[in-house]
C-alpha positions in Angstrom: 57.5 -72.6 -214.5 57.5 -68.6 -215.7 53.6 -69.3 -216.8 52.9 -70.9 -213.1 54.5 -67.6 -211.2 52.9 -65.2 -213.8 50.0 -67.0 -212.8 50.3 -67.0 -209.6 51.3 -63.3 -208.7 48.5 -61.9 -210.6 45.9 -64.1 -209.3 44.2 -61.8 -206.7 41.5 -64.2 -205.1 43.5 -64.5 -201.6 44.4 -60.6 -201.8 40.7 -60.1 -199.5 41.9 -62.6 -196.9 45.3 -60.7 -196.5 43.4 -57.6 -196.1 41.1 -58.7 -193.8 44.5 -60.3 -191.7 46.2 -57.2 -191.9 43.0 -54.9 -190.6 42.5 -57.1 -188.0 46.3 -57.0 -186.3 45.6 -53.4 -186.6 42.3 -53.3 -184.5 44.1 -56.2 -182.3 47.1 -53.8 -181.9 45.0 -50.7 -181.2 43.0 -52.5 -178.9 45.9 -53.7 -176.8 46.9 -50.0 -176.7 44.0 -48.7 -175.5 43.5 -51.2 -172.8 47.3 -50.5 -171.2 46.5 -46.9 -171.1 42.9 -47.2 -169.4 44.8 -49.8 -167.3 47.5 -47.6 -166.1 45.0 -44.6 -165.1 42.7 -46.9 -163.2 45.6 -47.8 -161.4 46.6 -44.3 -160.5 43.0 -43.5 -159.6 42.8 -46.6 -157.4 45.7 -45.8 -155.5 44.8 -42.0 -154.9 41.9 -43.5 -153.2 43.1 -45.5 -151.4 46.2 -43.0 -150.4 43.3 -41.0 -149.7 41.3 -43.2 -147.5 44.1 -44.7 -145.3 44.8 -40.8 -144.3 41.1 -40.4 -142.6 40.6 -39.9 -139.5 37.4 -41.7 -137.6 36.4 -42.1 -134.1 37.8 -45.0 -132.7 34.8 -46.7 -131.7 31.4 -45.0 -133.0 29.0 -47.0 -131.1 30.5 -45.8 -127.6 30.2 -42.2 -128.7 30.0 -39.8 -126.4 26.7 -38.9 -126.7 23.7 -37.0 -124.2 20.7 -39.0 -125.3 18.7 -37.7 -122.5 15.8 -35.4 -123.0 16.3 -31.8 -123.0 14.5 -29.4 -120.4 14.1 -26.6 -123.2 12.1 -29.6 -125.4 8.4 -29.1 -124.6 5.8 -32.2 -124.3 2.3 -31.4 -124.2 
């Protein structure tokens, strides 16, 4: 039994797939990280705009502006 753990705690053929399962929780866990923070300022940015665009103020109607689309007497037409 001795012999068989001996064996088995100084055989390192899995040691590369614990490394690569380790490295990868890492870059899982990092990428998680990352994503919450660019989450959390496209929210602010989203609402500043939209803060922003909710405070404008516009004509009420634009296509009933009160506009003179007559010609003009200082306009000459030859």
């Amino acid at each position: 039994m001795k012999t068989a753990l001996k064996s088995f705690l100084s055989n390192e053929s899995g040691a590369v797939s614990t490394d690569w399962i380790v490295l990868t929780a890492v870059v899982m866990g990092l990428a998680l990280v990352f994503t919450a923070v660019i989450v959390s300022g496209t929210e602010n940015a989203s609402n500043d705009i939209s803060n922003y665009m909710a405070n404008v103020q516009t004509d009420t109607d634009p296509l009933q502006a009160n506009v003179d689309i007559t010609a003009s007497t200082d306009i000459a037409l030859n």
